[in-house]
N, C-alpha and C positions, 0 to 999 in steps of 0.2 A: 191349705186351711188358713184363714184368715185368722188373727189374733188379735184380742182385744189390748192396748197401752199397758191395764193393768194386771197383764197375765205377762211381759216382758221385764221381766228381773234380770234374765242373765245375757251378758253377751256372748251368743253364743258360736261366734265366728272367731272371737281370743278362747274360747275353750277349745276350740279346735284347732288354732294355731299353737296352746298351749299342750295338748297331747301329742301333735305334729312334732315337735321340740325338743318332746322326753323322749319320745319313740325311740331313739337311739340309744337312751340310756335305762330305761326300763326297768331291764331285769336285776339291778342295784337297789332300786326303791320298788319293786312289786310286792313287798313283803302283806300289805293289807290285802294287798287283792287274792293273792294266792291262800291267805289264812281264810278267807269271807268264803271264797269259791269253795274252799273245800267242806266249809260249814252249811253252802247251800246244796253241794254234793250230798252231804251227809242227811240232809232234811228230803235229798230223792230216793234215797232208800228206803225211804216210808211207802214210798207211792210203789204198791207191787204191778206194773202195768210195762208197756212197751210202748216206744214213742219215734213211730216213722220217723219223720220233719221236725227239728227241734233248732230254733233260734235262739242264739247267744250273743243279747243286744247291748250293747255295748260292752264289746268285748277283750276291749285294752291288748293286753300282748297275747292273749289265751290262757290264761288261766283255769278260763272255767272247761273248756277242754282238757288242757293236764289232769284236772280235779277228775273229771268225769272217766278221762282213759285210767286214772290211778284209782281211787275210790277201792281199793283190795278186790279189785275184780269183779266185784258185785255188779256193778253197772253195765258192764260189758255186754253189748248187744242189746241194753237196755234204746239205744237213740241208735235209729239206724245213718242217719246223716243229720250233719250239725251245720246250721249255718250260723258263721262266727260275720258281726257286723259291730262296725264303731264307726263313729261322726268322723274319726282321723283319719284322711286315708294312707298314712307313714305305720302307725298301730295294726291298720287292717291287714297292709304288707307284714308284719313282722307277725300277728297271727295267723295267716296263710300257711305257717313253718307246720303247725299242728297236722295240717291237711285238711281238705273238704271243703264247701265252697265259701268264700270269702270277701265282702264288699265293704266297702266304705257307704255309708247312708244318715242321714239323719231321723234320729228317733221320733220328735216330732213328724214327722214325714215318711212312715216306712211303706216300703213298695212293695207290698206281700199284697196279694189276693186274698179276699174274703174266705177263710175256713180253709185255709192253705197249710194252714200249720198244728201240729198235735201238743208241743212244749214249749214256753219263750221264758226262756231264763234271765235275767238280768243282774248283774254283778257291780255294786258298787257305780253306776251311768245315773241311775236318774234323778237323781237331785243335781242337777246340772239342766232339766230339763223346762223349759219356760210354763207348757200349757202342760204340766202331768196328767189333768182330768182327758184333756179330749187325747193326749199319749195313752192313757190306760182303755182308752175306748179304742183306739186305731187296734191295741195289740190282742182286744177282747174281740174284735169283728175278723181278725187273721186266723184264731185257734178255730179251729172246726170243733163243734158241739162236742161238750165235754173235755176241749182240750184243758191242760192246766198253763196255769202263768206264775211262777216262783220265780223270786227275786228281793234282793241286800240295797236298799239304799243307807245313805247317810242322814241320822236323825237330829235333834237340837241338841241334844246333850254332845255333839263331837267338837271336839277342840274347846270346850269350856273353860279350860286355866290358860290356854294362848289366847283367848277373847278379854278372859279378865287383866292380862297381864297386858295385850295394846291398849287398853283400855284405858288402866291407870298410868301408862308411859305416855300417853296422847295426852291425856290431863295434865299430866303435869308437866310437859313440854310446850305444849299448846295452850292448853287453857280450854280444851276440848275433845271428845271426841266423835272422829266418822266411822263409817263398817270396814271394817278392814277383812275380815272374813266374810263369806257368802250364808242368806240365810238358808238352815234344813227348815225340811218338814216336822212336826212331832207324831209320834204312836197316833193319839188320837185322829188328827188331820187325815194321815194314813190310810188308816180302815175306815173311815166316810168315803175314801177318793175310791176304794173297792167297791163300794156297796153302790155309787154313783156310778161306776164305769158299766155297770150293769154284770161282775162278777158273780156266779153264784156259791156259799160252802164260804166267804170272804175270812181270813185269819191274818191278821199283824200281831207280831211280839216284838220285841227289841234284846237284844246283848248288848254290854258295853265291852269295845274291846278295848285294853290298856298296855302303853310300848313306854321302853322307857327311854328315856336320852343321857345324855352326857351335858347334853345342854340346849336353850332355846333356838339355837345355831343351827344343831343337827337338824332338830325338827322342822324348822325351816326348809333344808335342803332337802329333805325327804316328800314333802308338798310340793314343793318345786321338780323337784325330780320323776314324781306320779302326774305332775298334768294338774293339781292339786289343789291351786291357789286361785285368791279369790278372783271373782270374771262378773263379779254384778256389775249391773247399771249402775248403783248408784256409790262404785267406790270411789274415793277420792284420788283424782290423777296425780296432786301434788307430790313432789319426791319431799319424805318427810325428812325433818333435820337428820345431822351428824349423829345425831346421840341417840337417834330415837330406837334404834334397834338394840345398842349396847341394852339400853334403858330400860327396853322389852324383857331381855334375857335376863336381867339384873330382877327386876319384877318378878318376872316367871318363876326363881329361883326363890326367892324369900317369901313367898306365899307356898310355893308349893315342893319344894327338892326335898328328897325324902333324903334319912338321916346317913345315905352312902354318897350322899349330894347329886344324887340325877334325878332328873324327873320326870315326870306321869303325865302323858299326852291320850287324854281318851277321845273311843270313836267307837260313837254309840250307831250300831246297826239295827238297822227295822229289816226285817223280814216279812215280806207280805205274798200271799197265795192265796191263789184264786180259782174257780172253775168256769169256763164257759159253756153258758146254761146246757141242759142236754133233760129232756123226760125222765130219765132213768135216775136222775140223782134227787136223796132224799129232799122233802121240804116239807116248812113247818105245818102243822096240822090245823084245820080251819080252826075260828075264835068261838070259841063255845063248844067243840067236840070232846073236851076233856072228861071222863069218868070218875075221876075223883077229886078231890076242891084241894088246892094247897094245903090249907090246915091240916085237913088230913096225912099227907103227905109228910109233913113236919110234923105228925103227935101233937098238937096244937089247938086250941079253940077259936074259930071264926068270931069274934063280932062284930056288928051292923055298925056305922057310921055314923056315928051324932048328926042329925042336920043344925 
């Protein structure tokens, strides 16, 4: 699939060498993935059904396995085979450990046959991912009618006090600043990219989830350590001064260290779920079929329109 200049934001060959990297050390910093996984686990407990073929796309070390085999049992037998897939193939190895079958593949590019698949979950992968519209179409022509597609990306609001804090460390060292973080999507943007991919039933919400640190240090290495950090096109190669990191963490703390002096690194999660189409599922009623007029409905009086 061909891609247009302005659909490549990330590069996404350093995000793959940058999961390759962590692979080994993973299980130190999977703390987001493993809390995300088990809040999307906990949103398939709604869903009373059974699900043959279920993909787990971008699947980091497994998480979203443990979550699914743990989940109080509930789930169990819920997904009869799970295939676990990540862009890295070091991560793909290291979720292979969970069991069942297991590839290395790119999201953009996945090699599932049309209506091949009943569930494609997605944990914390796609905002990494350059063309997401024609991604949500690729994984909406894969589910067979009626499958579901749940999934945790990363929104605008994550990492908002490290954004503000390079921000003003680059100004005032520089006399400028570049992106030093990667841009998310917002809620909004989200649920259009549903209703576009041709999902039917489309629902996005967001959590923000909040960790705290010891210092701008830690949280550094914990983005580093998850695969994490920024892979845009348009970051700045330069290695920035001596100071600019002291500078960051110095910043970070006097805007925002809470009064035990650590501080608040949030990661706002979208939740998005979707159906593909199937006859049997509800839709809205033709324009004009309604029985009784809003007003009514609200106790309220209609009136006509000034022209």
């Amino acid at each position: 699939m061909m891609q247009s200049d302005d659909m490549m934001v990330f590069d996404r060959a350093l995000v793959r060498r940058r999961r390759d990297r962590a692979a080994p050390g993973l299980a130190g910093h999977n703390f987001l993935f493993e809390h995300v996984a088990a809040m999307l686990a906990d949103r398939l407990l709604d869903v009373t059904r059974r699900f043959p073929v279920a993909l787990d796309l971008g699947c980091h070390d497994g998480a979203m396995a443990r979550a699914l085999a743990g989940a109080d049992g509930i789930l169990a037998g819920r997904v009869d085979t799970l295939v676990q897939a990540d862009l890295s193939p070091a991560l793909a190895r290291s979720a292979a450990a969970n069991g069942g079958p297991t590839l290395a593949c790119d999201e953009e590019l996945l090699p599932f046959g049309e209506g091949t698949l009943d569930l494609v979950l997605s944990n914390l992968s796609l905002h990494w991912i350059n063309d997401l519209p024609g991604a949500l179409v690729q994984i909406r022509q894969a589910l067979r009618p009626d499958g579901l597609f749940l999934a945790a990306m990363l929104g605008a609001g994550t990492l908002a006090e490290l954004r503000t804090a390079l921000v003003e460390a680059e100004t005032e060292l520089i006399g400028g600043a570049s992106p030093r973080l990667s841009p998310f999507a917002d809620l909004r943007d989200a649920a259009g990219l549903l209703q576009r991919a041709g999902f039917a039933l489309p629902v996005a919400d967001a959590e923000t989830v909040t960790v705290s640190y010891e210092n701008a240090f830690r949280l550094i290495a914990d983005l580093r350590g998850m695969g994490e950090t920024n892979a845009g096109l348009n970051r700045n190669p330069a290695t920035p001064p001596r100071a600019f990191w002291p500078t960051v963490a110095a910043r970070y703390a006097e805007r925002f260290a809470e009064p035990d002096g650590r501080i608040p690194a949030s990661f706002e999660v979208l939740f998005l779920a979707g159906w593909s189409p199937h006859d049997s599922q509800q839709k809205p009623r033709p324009r004009g079929s309604a029985s009784r007029s809003l007003a009514e409905a609200l106790g309220t009086v209609e009136r006509p329109v000034r022209q």
